[in-house]
C-alpha positions as CSV (number, residue, x, y, z in Angstrom):
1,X,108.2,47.9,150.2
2,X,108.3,46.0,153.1
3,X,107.7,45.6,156.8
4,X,111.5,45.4,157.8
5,X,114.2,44.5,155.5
6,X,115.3,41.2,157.1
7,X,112.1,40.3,154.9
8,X,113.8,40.6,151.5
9,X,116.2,37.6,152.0
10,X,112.9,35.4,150.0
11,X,114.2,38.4,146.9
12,X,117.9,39.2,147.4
13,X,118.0,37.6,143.6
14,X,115.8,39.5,142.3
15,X,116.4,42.8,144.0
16,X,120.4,42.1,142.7
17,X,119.2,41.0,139.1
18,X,116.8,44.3,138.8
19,X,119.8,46.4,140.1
20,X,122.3,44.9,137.6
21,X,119.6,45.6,134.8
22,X,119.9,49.4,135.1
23,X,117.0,49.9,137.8
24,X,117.0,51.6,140.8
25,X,115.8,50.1,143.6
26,X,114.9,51.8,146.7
27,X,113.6,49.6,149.5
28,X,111.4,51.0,152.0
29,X,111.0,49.9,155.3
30,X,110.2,50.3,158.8
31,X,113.1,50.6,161.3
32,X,112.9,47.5,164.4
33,X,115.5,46.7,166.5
34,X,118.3,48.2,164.3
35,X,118.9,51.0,161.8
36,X,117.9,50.7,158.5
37,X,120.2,49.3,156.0
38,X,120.6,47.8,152.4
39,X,121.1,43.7,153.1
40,X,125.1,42.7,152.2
41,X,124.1,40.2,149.4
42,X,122.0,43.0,147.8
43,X,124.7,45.9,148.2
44,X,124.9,48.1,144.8
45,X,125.5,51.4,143.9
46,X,121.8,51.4,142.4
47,X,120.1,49.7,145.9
48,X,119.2,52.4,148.7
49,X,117.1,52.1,151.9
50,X,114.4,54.7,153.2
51,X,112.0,54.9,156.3
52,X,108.5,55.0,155.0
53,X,105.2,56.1,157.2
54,X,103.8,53.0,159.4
55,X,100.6,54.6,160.9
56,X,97.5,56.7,159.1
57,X,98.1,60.3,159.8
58,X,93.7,61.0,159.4
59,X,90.2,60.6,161.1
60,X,90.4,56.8,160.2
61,X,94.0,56.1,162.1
62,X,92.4,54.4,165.3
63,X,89.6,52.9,162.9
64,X,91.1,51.1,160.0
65,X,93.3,48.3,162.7
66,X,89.8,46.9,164.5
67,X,88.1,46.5,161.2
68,X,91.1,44.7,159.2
69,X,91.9,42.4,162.1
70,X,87.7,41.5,162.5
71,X,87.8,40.7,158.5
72,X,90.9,38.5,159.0
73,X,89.2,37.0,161.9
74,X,86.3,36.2,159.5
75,X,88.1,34.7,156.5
76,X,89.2,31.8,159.1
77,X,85.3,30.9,159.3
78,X,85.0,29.4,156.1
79,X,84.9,25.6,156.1
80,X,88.4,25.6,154.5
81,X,90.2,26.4,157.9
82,X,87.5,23.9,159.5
83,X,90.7,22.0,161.0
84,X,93.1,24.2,161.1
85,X,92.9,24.9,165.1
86,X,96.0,26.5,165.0
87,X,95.3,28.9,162.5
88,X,91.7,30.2,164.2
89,X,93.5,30.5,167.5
90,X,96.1,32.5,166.3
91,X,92.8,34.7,164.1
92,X,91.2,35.0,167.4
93,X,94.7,37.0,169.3
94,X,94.3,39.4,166.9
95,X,90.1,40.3,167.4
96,X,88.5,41.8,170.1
97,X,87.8,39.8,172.8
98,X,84.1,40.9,173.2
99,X,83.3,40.7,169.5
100,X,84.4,37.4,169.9
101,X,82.2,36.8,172.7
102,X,79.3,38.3,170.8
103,X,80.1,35.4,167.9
104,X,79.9,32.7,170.5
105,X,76.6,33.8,171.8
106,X,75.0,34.6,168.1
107,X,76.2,31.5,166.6
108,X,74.4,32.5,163.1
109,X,77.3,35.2,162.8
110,X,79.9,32.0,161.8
111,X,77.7,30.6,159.3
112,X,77.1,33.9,157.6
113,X,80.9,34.6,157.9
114,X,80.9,35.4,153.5
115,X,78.5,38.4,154.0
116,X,80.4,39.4,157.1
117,X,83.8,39.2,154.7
118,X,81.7,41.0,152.0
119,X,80.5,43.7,154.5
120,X,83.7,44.6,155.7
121,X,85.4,44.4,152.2
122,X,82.7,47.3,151.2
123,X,83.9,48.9,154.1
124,X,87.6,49.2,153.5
125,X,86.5,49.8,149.7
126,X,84.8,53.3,150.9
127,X,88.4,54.6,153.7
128,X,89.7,56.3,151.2
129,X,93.8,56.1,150.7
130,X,95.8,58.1,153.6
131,X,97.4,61.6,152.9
132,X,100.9,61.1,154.7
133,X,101.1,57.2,152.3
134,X,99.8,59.5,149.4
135,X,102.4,62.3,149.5
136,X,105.3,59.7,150.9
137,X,104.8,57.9,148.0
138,X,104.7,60.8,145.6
139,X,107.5,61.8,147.5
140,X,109.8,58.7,146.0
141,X,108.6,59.1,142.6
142,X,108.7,55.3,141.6
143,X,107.6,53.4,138.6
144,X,106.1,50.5,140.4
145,X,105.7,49.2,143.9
146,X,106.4,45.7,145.1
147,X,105.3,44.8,147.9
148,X,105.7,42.0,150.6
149,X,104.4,40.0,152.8
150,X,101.0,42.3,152.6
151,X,98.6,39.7,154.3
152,X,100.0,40.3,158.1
153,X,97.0,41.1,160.6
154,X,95.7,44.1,160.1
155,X,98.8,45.2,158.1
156,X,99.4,49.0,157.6
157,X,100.8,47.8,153.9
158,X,96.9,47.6,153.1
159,X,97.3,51.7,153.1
160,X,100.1,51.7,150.4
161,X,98.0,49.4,147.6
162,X,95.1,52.2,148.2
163,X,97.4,54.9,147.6
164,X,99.0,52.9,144.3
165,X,95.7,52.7,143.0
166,X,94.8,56.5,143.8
167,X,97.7,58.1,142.1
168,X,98.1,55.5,139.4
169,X,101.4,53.4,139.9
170,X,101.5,49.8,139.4
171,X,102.0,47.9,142.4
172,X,102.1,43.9,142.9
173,X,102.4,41.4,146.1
174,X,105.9,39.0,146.2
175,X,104.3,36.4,148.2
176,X,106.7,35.7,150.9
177,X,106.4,32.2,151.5
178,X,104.7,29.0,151.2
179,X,102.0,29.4,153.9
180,X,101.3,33.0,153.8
181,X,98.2,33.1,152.0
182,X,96.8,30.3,154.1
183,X,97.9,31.4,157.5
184,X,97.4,34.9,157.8
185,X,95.3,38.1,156.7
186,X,93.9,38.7,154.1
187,X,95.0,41.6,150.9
188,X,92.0,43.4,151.4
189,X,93.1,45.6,148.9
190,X,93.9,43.5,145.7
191,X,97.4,44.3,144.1
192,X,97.5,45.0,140.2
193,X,99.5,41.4,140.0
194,X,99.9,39.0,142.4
195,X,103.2,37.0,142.2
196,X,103.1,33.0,143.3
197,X,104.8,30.1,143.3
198,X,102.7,27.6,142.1
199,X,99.2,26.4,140.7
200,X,98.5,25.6,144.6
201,X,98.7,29.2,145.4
202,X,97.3,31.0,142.5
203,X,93.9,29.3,143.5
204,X,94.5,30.7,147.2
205,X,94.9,34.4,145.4
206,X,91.8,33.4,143.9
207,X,89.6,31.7,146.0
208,X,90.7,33.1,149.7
209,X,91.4,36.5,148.7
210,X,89.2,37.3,145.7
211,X,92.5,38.2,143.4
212,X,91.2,38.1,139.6
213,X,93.4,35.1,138.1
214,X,94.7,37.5,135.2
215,X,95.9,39.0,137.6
216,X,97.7,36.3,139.4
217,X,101.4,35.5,138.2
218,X,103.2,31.8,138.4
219,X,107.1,32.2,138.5
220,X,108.3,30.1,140.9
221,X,109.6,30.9,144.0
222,X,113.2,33.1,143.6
223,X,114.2,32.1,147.6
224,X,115.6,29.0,146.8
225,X,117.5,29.8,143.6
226,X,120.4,29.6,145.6
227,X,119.8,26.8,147.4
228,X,119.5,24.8,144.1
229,X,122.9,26.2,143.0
230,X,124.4,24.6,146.2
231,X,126.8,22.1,146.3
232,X,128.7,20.4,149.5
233,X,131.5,22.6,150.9
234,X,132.9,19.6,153.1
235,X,132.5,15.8,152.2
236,X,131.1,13.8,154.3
237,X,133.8,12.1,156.9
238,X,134.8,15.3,158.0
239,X,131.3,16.8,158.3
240,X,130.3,13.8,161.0
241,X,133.2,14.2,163.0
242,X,132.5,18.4,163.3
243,X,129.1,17.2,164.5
244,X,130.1,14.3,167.1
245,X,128.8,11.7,164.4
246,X,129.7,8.4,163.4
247,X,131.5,8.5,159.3
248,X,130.2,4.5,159.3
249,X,126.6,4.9,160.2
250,X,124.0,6.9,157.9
251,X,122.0,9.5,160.3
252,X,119.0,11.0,159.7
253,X,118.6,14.8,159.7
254,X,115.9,16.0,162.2
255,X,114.4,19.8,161.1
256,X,113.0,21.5,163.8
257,X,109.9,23.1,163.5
258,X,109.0,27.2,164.7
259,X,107.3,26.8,168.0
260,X,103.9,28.1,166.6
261,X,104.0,24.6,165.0
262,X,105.8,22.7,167.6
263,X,105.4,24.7,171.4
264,X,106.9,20.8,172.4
265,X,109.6,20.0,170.5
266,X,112.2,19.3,172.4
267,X,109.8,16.8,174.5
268,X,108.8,14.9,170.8
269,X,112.8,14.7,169.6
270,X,113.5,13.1,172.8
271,X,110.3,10.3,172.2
272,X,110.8,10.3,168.9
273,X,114.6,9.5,169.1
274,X,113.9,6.8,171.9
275,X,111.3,5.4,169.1
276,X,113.6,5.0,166.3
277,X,116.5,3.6,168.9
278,X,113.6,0.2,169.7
279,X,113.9,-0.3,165.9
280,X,114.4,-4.3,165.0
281,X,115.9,-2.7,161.9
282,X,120.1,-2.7,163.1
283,X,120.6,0.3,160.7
284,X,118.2,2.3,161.7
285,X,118.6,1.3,165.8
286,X,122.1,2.3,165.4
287,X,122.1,5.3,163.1
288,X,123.5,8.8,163.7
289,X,120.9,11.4,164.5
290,X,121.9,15.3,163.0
291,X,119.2,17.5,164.7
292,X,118.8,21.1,163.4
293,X,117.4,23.9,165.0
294,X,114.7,26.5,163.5
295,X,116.0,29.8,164.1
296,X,112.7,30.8,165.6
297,X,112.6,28.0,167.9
298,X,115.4,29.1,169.7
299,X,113.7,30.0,173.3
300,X,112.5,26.1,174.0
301,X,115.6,24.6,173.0
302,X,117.6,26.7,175.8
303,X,119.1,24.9,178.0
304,X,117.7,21.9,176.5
305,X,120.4,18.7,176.4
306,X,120.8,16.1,174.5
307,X,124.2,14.8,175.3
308,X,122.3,11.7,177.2
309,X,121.3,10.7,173.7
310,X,123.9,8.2,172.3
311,X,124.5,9.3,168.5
312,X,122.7,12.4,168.6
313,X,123.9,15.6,167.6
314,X,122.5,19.3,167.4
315,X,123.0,22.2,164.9
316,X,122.4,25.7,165.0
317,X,121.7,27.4,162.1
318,X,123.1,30.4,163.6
319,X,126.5,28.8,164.4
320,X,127.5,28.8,161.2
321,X,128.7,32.3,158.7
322,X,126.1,30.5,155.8
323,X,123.4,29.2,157.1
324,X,122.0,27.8,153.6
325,X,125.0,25.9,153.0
326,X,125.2,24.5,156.6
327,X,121.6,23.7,155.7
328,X,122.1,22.1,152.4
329,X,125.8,20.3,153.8
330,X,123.8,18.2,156.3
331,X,120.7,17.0,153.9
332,X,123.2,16.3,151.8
333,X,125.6,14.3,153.6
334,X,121.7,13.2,155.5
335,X,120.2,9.5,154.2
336,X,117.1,11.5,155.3
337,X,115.1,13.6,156.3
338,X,112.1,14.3,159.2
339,X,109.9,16.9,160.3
340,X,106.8,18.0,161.3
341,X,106.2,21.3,159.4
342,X,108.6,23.6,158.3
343,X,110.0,25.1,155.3
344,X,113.2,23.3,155.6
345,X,111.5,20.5,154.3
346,X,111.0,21.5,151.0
347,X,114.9,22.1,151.1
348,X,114.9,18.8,151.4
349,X,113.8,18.0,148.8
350,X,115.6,20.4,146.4
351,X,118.7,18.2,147.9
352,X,116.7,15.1,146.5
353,X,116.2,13.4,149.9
354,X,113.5,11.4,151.1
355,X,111.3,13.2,153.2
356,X,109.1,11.6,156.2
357,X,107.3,12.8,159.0
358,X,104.6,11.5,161.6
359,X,101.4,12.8,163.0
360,X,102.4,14.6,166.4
361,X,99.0,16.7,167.5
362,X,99.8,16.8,171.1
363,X,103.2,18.2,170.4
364,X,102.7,20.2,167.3
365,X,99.4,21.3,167.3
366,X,100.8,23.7,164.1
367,X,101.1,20.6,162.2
368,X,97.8,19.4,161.0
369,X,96.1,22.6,162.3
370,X,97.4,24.1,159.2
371,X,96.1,24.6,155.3
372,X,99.5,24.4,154.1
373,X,100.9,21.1,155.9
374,X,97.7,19.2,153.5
375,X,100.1,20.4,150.6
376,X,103.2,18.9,151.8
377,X,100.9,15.6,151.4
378,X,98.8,15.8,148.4
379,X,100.0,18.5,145.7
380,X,102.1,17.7,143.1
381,X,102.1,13.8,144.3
382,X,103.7,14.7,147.7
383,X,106.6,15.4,149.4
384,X,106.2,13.6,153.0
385,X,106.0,9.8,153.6
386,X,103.4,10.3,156.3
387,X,103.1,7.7,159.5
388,X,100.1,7.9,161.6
389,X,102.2,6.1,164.3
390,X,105.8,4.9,165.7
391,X,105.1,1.3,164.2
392,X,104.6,2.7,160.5
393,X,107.2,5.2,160.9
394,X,110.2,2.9,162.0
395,X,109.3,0.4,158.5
396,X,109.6,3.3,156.7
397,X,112.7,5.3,158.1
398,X,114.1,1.7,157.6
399,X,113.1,1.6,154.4
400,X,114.6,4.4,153.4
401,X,118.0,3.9,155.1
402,X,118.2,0.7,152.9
403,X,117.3,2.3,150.0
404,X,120.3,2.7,146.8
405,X,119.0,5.5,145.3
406,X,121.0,8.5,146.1
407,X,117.9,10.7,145.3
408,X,114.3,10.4,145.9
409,X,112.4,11.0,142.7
410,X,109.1,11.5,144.3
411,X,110.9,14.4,146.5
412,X,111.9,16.1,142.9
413,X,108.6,15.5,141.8
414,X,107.1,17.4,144.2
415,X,109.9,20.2,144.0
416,X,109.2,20.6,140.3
417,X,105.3,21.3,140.7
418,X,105.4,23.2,143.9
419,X,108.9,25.4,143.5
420,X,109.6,25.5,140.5
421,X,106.5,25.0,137.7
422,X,108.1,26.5,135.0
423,X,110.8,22.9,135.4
424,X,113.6,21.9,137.7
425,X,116.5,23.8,135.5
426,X,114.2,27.1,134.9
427,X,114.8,29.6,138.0
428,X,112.5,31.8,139.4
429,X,114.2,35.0,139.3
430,X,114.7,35.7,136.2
431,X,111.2,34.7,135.5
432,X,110.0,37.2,138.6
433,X,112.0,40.3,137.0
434,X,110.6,40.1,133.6
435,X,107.1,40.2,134.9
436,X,107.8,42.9,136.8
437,X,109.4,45.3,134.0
438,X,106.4,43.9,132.2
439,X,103.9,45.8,134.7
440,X,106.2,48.4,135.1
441,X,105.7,49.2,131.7
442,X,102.4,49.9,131.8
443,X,100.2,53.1,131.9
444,X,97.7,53.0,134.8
445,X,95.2,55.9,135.4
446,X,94.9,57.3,138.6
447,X,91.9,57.3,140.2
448,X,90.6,61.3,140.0
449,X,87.0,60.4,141.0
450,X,85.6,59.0,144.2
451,X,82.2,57.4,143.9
452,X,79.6,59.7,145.1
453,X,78.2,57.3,147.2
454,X,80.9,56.7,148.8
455,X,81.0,60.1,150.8
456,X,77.8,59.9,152.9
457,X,79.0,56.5,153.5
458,X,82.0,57.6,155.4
459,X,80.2,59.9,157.2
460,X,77.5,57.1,158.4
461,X,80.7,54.8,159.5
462,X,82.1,57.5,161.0
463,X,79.6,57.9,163.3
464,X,78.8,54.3,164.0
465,X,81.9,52.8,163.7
466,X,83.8,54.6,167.3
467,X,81.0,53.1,169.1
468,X,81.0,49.1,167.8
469,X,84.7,49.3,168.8
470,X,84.2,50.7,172.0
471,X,81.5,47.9,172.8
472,X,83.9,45.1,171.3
473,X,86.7,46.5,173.6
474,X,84.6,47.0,176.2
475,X,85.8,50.6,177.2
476,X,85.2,54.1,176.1
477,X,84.7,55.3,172.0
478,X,87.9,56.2,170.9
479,X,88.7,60.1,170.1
480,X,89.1,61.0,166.6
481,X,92.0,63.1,165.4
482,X,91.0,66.4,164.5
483,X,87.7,66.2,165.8
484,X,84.6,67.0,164.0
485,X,87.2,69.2,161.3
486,X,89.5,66.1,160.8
487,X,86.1,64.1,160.4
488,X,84.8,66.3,157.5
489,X,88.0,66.4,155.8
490,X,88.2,62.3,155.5
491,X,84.3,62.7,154.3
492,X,84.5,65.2,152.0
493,X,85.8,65.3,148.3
494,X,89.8,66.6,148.2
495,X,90.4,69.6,146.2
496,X,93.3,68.4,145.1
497,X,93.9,66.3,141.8
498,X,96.5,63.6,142.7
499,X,99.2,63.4,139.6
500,X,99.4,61.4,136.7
501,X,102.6,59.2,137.4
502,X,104.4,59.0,133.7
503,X,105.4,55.2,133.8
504,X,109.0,54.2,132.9
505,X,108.8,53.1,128.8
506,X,110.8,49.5,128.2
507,X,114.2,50.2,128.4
508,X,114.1,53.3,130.2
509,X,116.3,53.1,133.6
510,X,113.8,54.4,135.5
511,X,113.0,53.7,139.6
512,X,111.9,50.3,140.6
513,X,111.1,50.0,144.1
């Protein structure tokens, strides 16, 4: 399950390996900006796509988006995100502006923000699973759900873990990538497994999101599976002279960041450039420069022109048919690499390069107002060579342009610890898909029996809650569907029993999806 299926290119291994094990996989997704369709690296006979519900269809539709996005507002009040500037302005776009307001005046509110987080976790413990996610996942029938990325704002994939629990089908997060459980919401609803990539983020399940740690899974991360089967499609005379570059001269490939790190980039690649070209160091003065674009940096950089830069050259990743092998061609052909925070770093160092960066806050307030850019310095040894300035950084780019060593052992390190834990030659996927037709093998009871308590609860919150989000927004209550009927319905207990879902025994070919 997942929000739209551009999303499953982190899993097209695994969705292909649990296809050509005998499992059908149905993919559900919300339509965007196109129709709905199965990705081209994941087409199989035994791979299908279907539209699922996006919004609640009860009393608590207009209800359940306020509070979610007021408890992911107050997860980024613990002392953890105390730096991470970036982060808590992005937190505060998604929260009402007067609740915010009403923080800034009662100060106490931040330093209680655990009980606030506790509050509103008893909260969305007692909005009890929607009908329409109910019945359009009895609907499908499946064995287990996976689900991805889960910890958007306020995400509507909250809805589809409450009905999993409710009718009794194993369901488990795919985290998406290496920042989501830092730089977004929260679960809120905890998954029966959580799958991660590393040590790093099986204490985030833990610790940020209150996941039990049985319950939290290490494989490795499956998205760059690929990537580490790789190998150069063009050597490397031929590659400079597509990209404008000297074949004598080592360049340095420059990896753009998205412009939630870097809203400046273009601006710091032209400084930085004119930096490395006052070098003392003649290799470095003189080197070639490859820089390559982030797909979702694409507005800043239009327009933007380079050509006045001797030895400089640009990339778009979109240019090319493949843009992993583009990517791995010029790290590889690269004597190495810089950025200021992005995943393409971490390619990097599956190609083995030497990866540096350099403090930037006025141009990439994204970089150290972040959790996740802290890992690219300190777990698993490291992966950047940091500079806190243009001096430092010129020693060490030079440094690393004189260097023999074809890879950078530190880099694979790194790579080993924080991609793949289980060791460099162990991939993730096949790791992924047994854990999943592990849980899919179990039998999970459905939840017949809603706590007593929790009905006169939902009737007090009814009541209350219409009002606090009116004050926050500063308008009107909002009306609730069905009036006072649709009110008592969501209150009071359902007369229907949901179904014990008969889970798939090993070996069965049964639905995965």
């Amino acid at each position: 399950m997942v929000e739209a299926t551009a999303r499953l290119r982190n899993f097209e291994g695994v969705v292909s390996t649990l296809a050509e094990r005998g499992h059908i996989v149905r993919i559900a997704a919300r339509p965007k900006k196109c129709r709905l369709r199965v990705p081209p690296r994941m087409d199989h006979p035994s791979v299908s796509v279907v539209e699922c519900p996006t919004e609640r269809s009860d009393a608590w539709a207009e209800v359940v988006r306020p509070l979610r996005a007021t408890r992911d507002y107050a997860r980024f009040l613990d002392p953890l995100f105390g730096h991470a500037e970036a982060l808590r302005g992005r937190a505060n776009g998604v929260v009402a502006s007067a609740f915010l307001r009403f923080c800034e005046r009662h100060a106490w509110l931040k330093r209680r923000w655990r009980l606030i987080g506790q509050a509103l976790g008893i909260v969305e413990e007692v909005i009890p699973s929607d009908p329409a996610f109910d019945r359009f996942v009895e609907s499908e029938r499946p064995d287990i759900i996976l689900i991805t990325p889960l910890i958007q704002f306020s995400s509507y994939q909250t809805d589809y873990v409450k009905s999993a629990h409710q009718l009794g089908i194993p369901i488990a997060l795919l985290v998406f990538s290496w920042d989501n459980l830092t730089s977004k919401g929260l679960m809120r609803v905890i998954p029966d497994r959580v799958f991660v990539w590393n040590r790093t983020q099986r204490w985030e399940a833990v610790r940020l999101h209150g996941a039990p740690a049985r319950d939290v899974v290490v494989t490795g991360a499956p998205r760059f599976d690929r990537f580490f089967a790789l190998r150069p499609s063009i050597d490397r005379v031929r590659f400079c002279r597509e990209h404008g570059l000297d074949p004598r001269r080592p360049f340095i490939a420059y990896l753009c960041s998205s412009d939630f790190v870097a809203p400046r980039e273009v601006e710091f690649v032209r400084r930085w450039v004119g930096e490395i070209r006052r070098s003392t160091d003649s290799a470095l003065r003189s080197c070639g420069v490859l820089v390559r674009l982030h797909p979702a940096s694409t507005p800043q950089w239009e327009g933007a022109d380079l050509s006045d830069l001797p030895g400089v050259a640009v990339q778009q990743p979109e240019a090319s048919g493949d843009a992993e092998q583009s990517l791995y061609d010029s790290l590889h052909h690269a004597a190495a690499a810089v950025g200021l925070n992005t995943s393409a770093l971490l390619e990097a160092g599956i190609v083995g390069k030497a990866v540096h960066t350099i403090l930037a806050s006025d141009s990439a307030p994204g970089q150290q107002g972040s959790v996740h850019f802290d890992y690219l310095l300190r777990s698993d040894g490291g992966l950047l060579t940091v500079a806190r300035n243009f001096d430092e950084h010129r020693a060490q780019l030079a440094a690393a342009l004189a260097s023999d060593s074809p890879r950078c052992e530190r880099s694979l390190r790194f790579i080993e610890g924080f991609v793949r834990p289980h060791g460099l030659d162990q991939p993730a996927t096949p790791i992924m898909v047994r854990e999943i037709e592990r849980l899919a093998a179990i039998r999970k009871r459905p939840r017949r029996r809603t706590p007593l308590w929790h009905y006169p609860a939902r009737l007090a919150l009814m009541a209350w809650i219409p009002g606090w989000i009116a004050r926050a927004r500063g308008g009107a209550p909002p009306r609730r569907p069905g009036g006072a009927k649709g009110l008592a319905e969501s209150a009071a207990p359902s007369l229907a029993t949901p179904r014990a879902t008969e889970l798939a025994e090993p070996g069965r070919r049964e639905p995965l999806g």
